[in-house]
N, C-alpha and C positions, 0 to 999 in steps of 0.2 A: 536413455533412449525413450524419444516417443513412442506409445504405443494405440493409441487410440486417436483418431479424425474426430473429434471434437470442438466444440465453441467454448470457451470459458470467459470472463467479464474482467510581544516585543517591548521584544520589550528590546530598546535601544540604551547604548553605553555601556552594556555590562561589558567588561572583558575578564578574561583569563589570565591571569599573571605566565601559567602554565600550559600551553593550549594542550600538546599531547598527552598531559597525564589522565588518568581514568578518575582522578578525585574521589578515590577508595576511603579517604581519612577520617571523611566526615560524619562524626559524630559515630561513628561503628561501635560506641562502647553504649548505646543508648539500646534500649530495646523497642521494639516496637510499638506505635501507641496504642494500635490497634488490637489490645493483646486480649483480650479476651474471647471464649471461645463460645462456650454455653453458658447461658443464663436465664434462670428464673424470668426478666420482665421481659424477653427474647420472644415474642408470643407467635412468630412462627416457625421455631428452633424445634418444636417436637414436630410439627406439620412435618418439614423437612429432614429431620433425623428416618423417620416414615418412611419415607420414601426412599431415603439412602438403600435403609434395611430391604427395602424394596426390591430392591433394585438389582440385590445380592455383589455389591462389589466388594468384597470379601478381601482380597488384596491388593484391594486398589486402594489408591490413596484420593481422598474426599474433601473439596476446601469450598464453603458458601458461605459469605458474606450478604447479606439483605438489609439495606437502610432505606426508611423513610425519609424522603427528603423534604415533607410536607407541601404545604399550598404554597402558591408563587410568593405570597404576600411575610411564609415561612421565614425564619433566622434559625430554627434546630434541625436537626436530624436526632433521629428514632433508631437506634440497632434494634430488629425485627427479626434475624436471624446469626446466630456467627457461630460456624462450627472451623475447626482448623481455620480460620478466619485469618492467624497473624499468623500462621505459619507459611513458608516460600513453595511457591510450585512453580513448575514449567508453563510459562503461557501459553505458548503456543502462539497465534496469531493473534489475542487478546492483547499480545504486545502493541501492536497499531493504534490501540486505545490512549497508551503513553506518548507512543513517538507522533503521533498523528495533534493529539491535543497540545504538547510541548511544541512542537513545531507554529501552532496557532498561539500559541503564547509569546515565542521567540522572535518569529519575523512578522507578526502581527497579519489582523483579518484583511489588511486592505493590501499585501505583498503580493508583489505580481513575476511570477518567471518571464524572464524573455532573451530569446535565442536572436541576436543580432546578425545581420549579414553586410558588412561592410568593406568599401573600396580601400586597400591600402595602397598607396604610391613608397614602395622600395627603390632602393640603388638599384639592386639588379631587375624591376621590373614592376609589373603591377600584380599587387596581393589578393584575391578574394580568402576577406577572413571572418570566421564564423565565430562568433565569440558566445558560448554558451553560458546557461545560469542554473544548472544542475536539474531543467525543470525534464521530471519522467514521461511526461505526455505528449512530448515532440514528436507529431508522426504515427501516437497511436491510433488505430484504425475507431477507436471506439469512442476514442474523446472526439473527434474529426467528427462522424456522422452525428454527432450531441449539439457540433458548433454552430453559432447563428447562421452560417452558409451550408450547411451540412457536407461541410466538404470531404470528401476522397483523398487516400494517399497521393494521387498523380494529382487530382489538382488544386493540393498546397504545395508538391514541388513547383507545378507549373506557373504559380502566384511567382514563388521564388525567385526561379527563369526571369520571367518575365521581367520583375525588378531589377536583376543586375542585367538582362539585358538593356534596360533604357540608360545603365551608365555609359553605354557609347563603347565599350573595352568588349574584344572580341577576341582577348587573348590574353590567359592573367599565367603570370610565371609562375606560380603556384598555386592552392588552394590551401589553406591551413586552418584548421581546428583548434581554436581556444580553449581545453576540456580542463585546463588549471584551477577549477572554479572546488573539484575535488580531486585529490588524491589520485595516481594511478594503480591504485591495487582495485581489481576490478570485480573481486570475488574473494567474500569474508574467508579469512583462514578455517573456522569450524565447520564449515556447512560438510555437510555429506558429501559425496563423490554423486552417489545417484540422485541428487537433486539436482544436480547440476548440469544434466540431459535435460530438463524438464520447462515449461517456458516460466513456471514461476519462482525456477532455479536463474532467471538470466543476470548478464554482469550487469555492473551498475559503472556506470560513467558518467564523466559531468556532463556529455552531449548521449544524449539516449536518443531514438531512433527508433518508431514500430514496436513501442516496447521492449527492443532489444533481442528480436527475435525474426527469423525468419517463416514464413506463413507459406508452406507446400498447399497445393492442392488437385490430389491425383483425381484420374479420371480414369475408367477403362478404355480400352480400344476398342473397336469392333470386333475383333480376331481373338481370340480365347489360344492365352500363351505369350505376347506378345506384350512388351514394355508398354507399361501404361504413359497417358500426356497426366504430366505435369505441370500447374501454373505456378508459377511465384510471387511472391508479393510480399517485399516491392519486386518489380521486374527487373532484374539487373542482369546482366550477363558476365559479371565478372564471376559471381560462383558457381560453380562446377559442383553437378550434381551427380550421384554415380547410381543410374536408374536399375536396380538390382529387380524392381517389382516384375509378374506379370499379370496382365488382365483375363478375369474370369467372369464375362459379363453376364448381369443377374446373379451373381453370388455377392452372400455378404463380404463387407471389406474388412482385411484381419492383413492390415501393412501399420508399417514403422515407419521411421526415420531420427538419423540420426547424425551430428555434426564429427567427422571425422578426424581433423586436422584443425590446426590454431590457424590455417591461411582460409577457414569459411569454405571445406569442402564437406559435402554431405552426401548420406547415400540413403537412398531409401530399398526398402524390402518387403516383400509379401504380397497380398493376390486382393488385386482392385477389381470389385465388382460392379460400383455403383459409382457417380459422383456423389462426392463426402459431402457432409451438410456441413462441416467443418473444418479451418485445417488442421495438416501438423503443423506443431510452433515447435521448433529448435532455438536453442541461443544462440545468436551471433557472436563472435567471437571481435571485439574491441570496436565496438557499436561505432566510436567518432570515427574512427578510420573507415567503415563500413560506408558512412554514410558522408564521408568528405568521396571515395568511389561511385557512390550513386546519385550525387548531387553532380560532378563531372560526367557522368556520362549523362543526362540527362543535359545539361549546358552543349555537352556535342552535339546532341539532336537540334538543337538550336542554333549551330553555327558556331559557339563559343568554346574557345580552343584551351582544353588547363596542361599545363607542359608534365607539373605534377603535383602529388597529392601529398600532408602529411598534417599530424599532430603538432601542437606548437612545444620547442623544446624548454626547459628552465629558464634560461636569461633572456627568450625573445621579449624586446619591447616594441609594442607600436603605438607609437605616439599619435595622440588623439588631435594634433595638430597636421601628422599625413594621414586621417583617415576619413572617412563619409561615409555615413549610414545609406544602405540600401534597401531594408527591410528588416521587419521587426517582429516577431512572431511571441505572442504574448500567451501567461495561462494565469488567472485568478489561482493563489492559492487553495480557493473555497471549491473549485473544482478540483485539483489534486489531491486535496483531504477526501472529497465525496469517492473520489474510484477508490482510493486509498484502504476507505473501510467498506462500504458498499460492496466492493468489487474482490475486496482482500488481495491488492495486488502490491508483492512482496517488495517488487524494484518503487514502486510510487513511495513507501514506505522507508527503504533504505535513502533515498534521495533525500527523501527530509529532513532523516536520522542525520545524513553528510553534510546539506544543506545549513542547517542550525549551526554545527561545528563550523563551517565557515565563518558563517554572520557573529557569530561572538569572538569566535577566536583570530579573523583575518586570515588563518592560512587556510589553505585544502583542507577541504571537508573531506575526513576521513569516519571511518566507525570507531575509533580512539577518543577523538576531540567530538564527536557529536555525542557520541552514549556518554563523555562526559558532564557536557550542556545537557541531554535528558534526567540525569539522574540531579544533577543542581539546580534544574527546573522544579522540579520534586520536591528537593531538600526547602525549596526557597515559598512555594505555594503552600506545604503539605507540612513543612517540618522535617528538619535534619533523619526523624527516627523513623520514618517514610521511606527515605533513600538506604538507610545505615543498611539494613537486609536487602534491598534491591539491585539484583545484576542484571546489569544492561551490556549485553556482548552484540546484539545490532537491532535495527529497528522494524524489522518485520514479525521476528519471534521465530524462524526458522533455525537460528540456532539451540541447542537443548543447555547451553549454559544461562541461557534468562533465567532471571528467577522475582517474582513477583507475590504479596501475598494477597491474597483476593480484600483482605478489608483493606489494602495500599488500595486497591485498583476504586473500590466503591465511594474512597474518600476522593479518589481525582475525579471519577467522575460526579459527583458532589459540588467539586471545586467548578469543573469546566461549563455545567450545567446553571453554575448562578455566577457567573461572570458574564459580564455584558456584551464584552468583548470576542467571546468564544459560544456561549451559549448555541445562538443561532446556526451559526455557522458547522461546531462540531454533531451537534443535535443531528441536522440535514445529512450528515456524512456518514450515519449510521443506515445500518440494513433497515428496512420493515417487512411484514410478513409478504411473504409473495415476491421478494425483491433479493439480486443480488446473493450474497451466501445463506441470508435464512428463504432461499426458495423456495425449500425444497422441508426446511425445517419449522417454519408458520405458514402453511396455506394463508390467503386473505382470508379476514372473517374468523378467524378459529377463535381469535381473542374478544374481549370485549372493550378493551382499552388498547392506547396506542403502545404497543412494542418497537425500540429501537434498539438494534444489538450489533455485538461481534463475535463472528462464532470461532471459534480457534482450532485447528488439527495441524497436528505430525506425529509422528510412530510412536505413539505407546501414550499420548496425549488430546486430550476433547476439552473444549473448553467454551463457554457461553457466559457475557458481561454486557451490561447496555443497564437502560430505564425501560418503565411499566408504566405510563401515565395515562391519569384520567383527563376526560375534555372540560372538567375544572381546572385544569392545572396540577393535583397532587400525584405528585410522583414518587418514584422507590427506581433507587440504585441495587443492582444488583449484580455479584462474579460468582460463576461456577466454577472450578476447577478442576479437571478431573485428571490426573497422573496414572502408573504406570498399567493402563487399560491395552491389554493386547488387541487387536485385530477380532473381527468377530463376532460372538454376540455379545460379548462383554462390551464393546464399543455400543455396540447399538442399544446396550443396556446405559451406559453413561447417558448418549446424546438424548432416550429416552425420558430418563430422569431430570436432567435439563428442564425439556420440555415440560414434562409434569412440576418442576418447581416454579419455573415463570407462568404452568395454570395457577398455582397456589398465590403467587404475589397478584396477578390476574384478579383473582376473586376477592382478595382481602382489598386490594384499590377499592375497587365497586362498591362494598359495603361502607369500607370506610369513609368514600366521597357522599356515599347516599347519607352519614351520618354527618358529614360536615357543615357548618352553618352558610348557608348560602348566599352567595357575596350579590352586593345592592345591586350591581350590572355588570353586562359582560366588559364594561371600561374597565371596572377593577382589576381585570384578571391584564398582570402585562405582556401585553406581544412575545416576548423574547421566550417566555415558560410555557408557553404553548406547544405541543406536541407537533414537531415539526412534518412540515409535508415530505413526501417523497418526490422525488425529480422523476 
């Protein structure tokens, strides 16, 4: 159940002999390489041990990882700190750091999603068929106003519209959804029940939709008592809402909502005083089908008659010799990385995850065959003994069966951070102070070097991984991981500590750059290592 009116934000040729298996084999008799914990030439392991004690987490469990990645012109890395370092913790949402950079590895920096809409000519009539490509940001409200048009949910429908209307057909016997691109299991078997009310609990399908979520937005009435108006968006009138709320205008707003039925019926409840500066987001319930009903109704307002609507079954074929493009609706990958981690938006994340498992293995991308391709991505960059302790159960990190060890996480990001290919691209994708999930966790300004991170949370877990770089170039990888931290101030004692060890890596850059030899011009320093801007 919602509870609050808020805003929230290749490699080619490889295949799989196996595509479903989970490729658990590999090399699991290796140990970690990363195995060391505390050490003598570690010179900021006591700085950080400090703090821990600090910090009093007493039963919580404590995992930091700190490498030097040196100046751009660099070939070493420096271990700087490593306590429980090679031992596995919960990521939490630090998962995105894996699935988000594998993904940039897999389908490479220049892959583009794009959701097709084209005329099929059937025996029994004409087709409009929508052939999807797993991409998460079709329709969301936040990539739309980012885009060179700054366009609106209505008008990238109304783009749509317009397109199949110039095909002359004012009457299509069906509409059909292409969503084969992934799996129909639409919601990981492990996740919680109560995340699953939530909008960053929403399914995931190969045609996503608004996120995959429905956007309330109540208002009071004049009349104190009285069912408040609600807006929708998108506007459809096929769900049925069941307005339990009443308006108590000039009182704070303390309403709900919530998705009652698998047919997208929802009800809302509680006492609307104000209009919400934000909405409720509920999950839609089987987004393609959602949005093959909202694309039709939207074609009737136009005149364009659809008899009916559905998802395309297992043996549909439509031959590309009865079919013609109508319109083409594209997303750089380098945009779905940036909400991805920026934003920590869990469905951008799983689509990846599924995504990848397609592109290697040919069938539906499922969370099976893609955490397969994440953890052989790993094994293949990083070394077998990388993967051998690493469980990938999906690619947002909402499940509590991930298990990752923070010096795994500081060597990918190591890896992604001097590859040419990724560099750039995953860099930009990351939070910076003031932005995104560290909003609220870097004011601007608090640093003196550029911070780029991922922050991580779910119940009983806190977690913080990124780089610390100077505007020479020298940088330091860094994962916090903090496990079984209840609620609390112990939470606030973790994400505190955090804080306090990215000041510690913060200051040690600074000296250390002020001590480094300073290179003949700024040509030396290359583009790609540069501490990327924010969008």
């Amino acid at each position: 159940m919602h509870r609050s009116a808020t805003t929230r934000s290749h490699r080619s040729g490889w295949n799989l002999s196996f595509p479903g298996r989970a490729l658990r084999t590999i090399a699991l008799s290796l140990a970690l390489a990363a195995s060391a914990t505390t050490a003598v030439a570690q010179e900021l392991t006591d700085d950080v041990q400090r703090l821990i004690n600090k910090a009093k987490l007493t039963n919580e469990r404590v995992g930091v990882s700190i490498v030097d990645l040196g100046d751009p012109s660099s070939t070493s890395q420096r271990v700087l700190a490593g306590i429980n370092s090679a031992k596995a913790y919960t990521p939490a949402s630090n998962m995105k750091v894996l699935t988000s950079g594998a993904a940039l590895l897999t389908l490479g920096k220049d892959f583009t999603f794009k959701t097709e809409f084209s005329l099929f000519d059937a025996p029994s009539g004409k087709v409009l068929l929508v052939k999807a490509d797993g991409d998460p940001s079709f329709g969301d409200p936040e990539m739309l106003a980012k885009s060179a048009g700054k366009l609106t949910l209505d008008s990238l429908l109304a783009s749509i519209v317009d397109a199949i209307k110039k095909s002359g057909v004012s009457d299509f016997h069906e509409l059909v959804i292409d969503d084969r691109v992934f799996d129909r299991t639409l919601v990981h078997p492990n996740w919680h029940a109560r995340h699953l009310t939530e909008w960053y609990g929403a399914e995931v399908s190969g045609l996503s939709f608004h996120a995959n979520v429905l956007a309330i937005f109540p208002a009071p009435a004049k009349s104190k008592g009285v069912p408040p108006i609600l807006r929708l968006e998108p506007s459809v009138s096929f769900v049925e809402i069941e307005n339990l709320a009443k308006s108590s205008p000039g009182e704070p707003n303390a309403v709900d909502a919530e998705r009652t039925s698998d047919d997208n019926r929802f009800r809302v409840r509680g006492e609307v005083g104000q209009a919400a500066q934000g909405p409720l987001e509920i999950p839609i319930h089987d987004p393609s089908l959602f949005f093959a009903k909202t694309l039709a109704e939207e074609l009737a307002k136009s005149g364009i008659r659809v008899s009916s609507v559905r998802t395309a079954s297992p043996n549909d074929f439509f031959s590309p010799d009865s079919t013609r493009s109508l319109a083409v609706v594209t997303t750089p990958i380098a945009d779905v990385i940036k909400r991805t981690n920026t934003n920590s938006m869990n469905l951008y994340a799983e689509a990846l995850l599924k995504r990848m498992g397609k592109h290697v293995t040919k069938e539906p991308g499922s969370w099976s065959n893609g955490s397969a391709v994440l953890r052989m991505t790993i094994a293949e960059r990083l070394g077998p003994s990388f993967a051998a302790d690493t469980v990938v159960a999906d690619g947002s990190g909402l499940c509590d069966e991930n298990k990752v060890a923070p010096a795994t996480i500081t060597k990918w990001l190591a890896f992604l951070a001097s590859n040419k290919d990724t560099s750039s691209i995953f860099l930009d994708s990351l939070a910076t102070p003031g932005e995104g999930s560290l909003k609220t966790r870097f004011p601007k300004g608090s640093l003196k070097n550029s911070l780029q991170a991922k922050t991580g949370y779910i119940n009983t877990v806190s977690g913080l991984s990124g780089y610390v770089t100077h505007k020479s170039g020298r940088r330091v990888a860094f994962s916090i991981l903090c496990n079984d931290v209840p609620r609390g101030d112990r939470l606030n004692n973790a994400i505190e500590l955090q804080r306090d060890i990215v000041k510690v890596i913060d200051a040690w850059v600074s000296r250390q750059a002020k001590d480094d030899p300073k290179p003949e011009s700024k040509a030396d320093i290359k583009s790609d290592s540069k501490p990327a801007k924010s969008r």
